[in-house]
C-alpha positions as a Markdown table, in Angstrom:
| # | Residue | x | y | z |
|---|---|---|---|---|
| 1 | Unk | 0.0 | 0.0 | 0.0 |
| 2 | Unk | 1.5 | 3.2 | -1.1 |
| 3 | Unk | 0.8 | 5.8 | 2.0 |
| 4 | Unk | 2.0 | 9.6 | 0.2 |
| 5 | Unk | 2.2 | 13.2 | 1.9 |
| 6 | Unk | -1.7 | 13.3 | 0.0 |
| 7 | Unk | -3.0 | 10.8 | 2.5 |
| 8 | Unk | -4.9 | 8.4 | 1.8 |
| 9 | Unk | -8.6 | 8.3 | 2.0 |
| 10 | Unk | -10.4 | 8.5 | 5.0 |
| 11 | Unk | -12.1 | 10.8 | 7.4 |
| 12 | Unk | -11.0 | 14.0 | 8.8 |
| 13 | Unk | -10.6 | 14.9 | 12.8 |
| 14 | Unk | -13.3 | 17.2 | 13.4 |
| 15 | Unk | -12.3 | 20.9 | 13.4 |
| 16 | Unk | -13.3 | 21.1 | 17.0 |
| 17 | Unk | -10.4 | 18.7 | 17.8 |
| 18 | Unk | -7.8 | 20.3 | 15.2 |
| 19 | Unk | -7.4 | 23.5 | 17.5 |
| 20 | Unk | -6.5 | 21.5 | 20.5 |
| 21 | Unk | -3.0 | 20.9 | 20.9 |
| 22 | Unk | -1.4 | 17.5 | 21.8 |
| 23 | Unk | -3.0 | 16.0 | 24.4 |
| 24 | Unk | -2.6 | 12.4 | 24.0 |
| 25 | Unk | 0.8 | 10.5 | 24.6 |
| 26 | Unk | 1.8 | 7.4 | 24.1 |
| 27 | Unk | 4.4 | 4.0 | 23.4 |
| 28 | Unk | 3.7 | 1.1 | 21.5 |
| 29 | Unk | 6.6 | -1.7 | 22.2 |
| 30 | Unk | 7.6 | -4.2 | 19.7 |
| 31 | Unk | 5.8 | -2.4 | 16.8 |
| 32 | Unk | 6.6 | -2.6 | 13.7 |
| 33 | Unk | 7.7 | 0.0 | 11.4 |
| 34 | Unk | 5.6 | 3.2 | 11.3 |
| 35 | Unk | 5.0 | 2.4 | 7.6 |
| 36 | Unk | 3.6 | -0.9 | 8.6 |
| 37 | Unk | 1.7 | 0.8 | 11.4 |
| 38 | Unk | -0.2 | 3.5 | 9.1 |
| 39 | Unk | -1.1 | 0.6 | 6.8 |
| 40 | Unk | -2.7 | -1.1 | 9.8 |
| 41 | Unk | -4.6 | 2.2 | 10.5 |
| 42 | Unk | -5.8 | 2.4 | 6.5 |
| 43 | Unk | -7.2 | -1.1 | 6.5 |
| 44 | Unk | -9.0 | -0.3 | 9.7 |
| 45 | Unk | -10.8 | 2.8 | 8.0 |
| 46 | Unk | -8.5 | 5.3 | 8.7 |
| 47 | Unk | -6.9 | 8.6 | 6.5 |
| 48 | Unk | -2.8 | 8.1 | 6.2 |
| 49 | Unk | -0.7 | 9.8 | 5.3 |
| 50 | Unk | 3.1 | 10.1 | 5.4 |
| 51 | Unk | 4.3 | 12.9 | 7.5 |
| 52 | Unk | 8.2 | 13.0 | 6.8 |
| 53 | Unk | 10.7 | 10.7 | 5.3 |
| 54 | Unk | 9.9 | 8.1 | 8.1 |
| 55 | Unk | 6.9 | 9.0 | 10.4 |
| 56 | Unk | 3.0 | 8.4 | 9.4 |
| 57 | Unk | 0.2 | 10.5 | 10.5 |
| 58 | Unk | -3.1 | 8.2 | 11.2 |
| 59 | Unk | -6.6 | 10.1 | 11.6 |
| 60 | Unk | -10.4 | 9.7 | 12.4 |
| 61 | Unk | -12.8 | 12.2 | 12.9 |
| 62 | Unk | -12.4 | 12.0 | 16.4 |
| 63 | Unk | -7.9 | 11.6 | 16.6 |
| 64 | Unk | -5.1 | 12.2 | 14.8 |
| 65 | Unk | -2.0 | 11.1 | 15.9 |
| 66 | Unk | 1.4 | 11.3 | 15.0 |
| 67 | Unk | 3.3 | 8.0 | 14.5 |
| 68 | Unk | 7.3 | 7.7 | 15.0 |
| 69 | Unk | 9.7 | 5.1 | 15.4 |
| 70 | Unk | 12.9 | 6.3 | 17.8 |
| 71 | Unk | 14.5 | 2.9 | 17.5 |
| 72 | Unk | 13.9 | -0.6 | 15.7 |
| 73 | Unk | 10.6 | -2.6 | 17.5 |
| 74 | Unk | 9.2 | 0.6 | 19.6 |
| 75 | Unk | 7.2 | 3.1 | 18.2 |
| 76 | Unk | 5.8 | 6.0 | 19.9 |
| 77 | Unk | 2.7 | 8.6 | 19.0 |
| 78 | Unk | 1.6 | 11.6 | 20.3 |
| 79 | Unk | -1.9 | 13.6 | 18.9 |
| 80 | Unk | -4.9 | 14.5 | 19.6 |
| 81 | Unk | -7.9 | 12.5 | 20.9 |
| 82 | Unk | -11.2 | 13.2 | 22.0 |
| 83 | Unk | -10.6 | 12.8 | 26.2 |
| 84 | Unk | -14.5 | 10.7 | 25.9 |
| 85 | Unk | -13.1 | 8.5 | 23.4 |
| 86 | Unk | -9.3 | 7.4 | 24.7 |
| 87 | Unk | -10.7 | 4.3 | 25.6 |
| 88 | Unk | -11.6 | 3.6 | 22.2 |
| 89 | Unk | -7.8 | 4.6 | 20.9 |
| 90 | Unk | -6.9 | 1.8 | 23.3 |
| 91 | Unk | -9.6 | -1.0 | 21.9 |
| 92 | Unk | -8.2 | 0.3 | 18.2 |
| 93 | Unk | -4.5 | -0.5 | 19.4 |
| 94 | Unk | -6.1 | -3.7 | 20.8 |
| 95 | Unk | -8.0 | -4.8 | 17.8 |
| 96 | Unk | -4.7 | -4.2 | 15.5 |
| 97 | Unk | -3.2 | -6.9 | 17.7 |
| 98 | Unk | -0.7 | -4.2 | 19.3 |
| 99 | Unk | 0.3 | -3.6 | 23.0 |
| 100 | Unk | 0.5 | 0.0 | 24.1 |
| 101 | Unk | 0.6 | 2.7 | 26.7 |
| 102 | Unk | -1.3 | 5.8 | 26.5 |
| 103 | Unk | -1.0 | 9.3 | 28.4 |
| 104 | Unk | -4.1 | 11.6 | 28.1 |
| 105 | Unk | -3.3 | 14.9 | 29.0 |
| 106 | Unk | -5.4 | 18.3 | 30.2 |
| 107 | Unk | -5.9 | 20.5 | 27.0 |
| 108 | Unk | -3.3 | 22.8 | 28.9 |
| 109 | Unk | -1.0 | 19.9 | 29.1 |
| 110 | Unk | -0.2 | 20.9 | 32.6 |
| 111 | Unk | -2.3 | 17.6 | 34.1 |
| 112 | Unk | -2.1 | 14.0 | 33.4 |
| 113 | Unk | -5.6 | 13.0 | 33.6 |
| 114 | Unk | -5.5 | 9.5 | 32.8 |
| 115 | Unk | -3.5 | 6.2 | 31.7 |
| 116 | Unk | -4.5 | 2.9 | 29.9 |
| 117 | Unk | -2.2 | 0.0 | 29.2 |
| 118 | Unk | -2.7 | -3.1 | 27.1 |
């Protein structure tokens, strides 16, 4: 699957979400390449596209995040989610057969509200 700057097709986070700024972290351990990861997201229904030479932005109308890989089998993400729906990030992560760690932070990022593992 060829993932290009254009993005493939897919829906849009909601413009209500896109003037937040990051407010969800997280680390997926012994993930493959981010390539491989935004391929993942596009057969699950969501827009890709390639962000950089080597990291992969994945949306839906309620996230977007930012995929990177810092080192060979650990990727990490950072974005924006919809607080009400982290839960469902983590099912998503969980139904792509990955294990993960997520931060949600306060939309001032001062304040860690929450944390989910799987």
């Amino acid at each position: 699957m060829e993932i290009t700057s254009g993005g493939t097709p897919g829906p849009r986070l909601a413009d209500h979400l896109a003037i937040l700024g990051n407010n969800v972290y997280g680390r997926l351990p012994h993930a493959p390449t981010a390539k491989v990861l935004a391929e993942m997201f596009a057969r699950a229904g969501w827009r890709a596209r390639a962000s950089s030479w080597t990291d992969y932005e994945v949306e839906q109308e309620w996230a977007c995040i930012e995929l990177v890989v810092p080192s060979p089998g650990e990727s990490l993400f950072n974005g924006v989610v919809d607080p009400s729906r982290v839960d469902e990030l983590g099912a998503v992560l969980a139904s792509l057969g990955l294990r993960y760690s997520i931060e949600l932070w306060s939309d001032d990022g001062t304040r860690l509200i929450r944390e989910l593992a799987g």
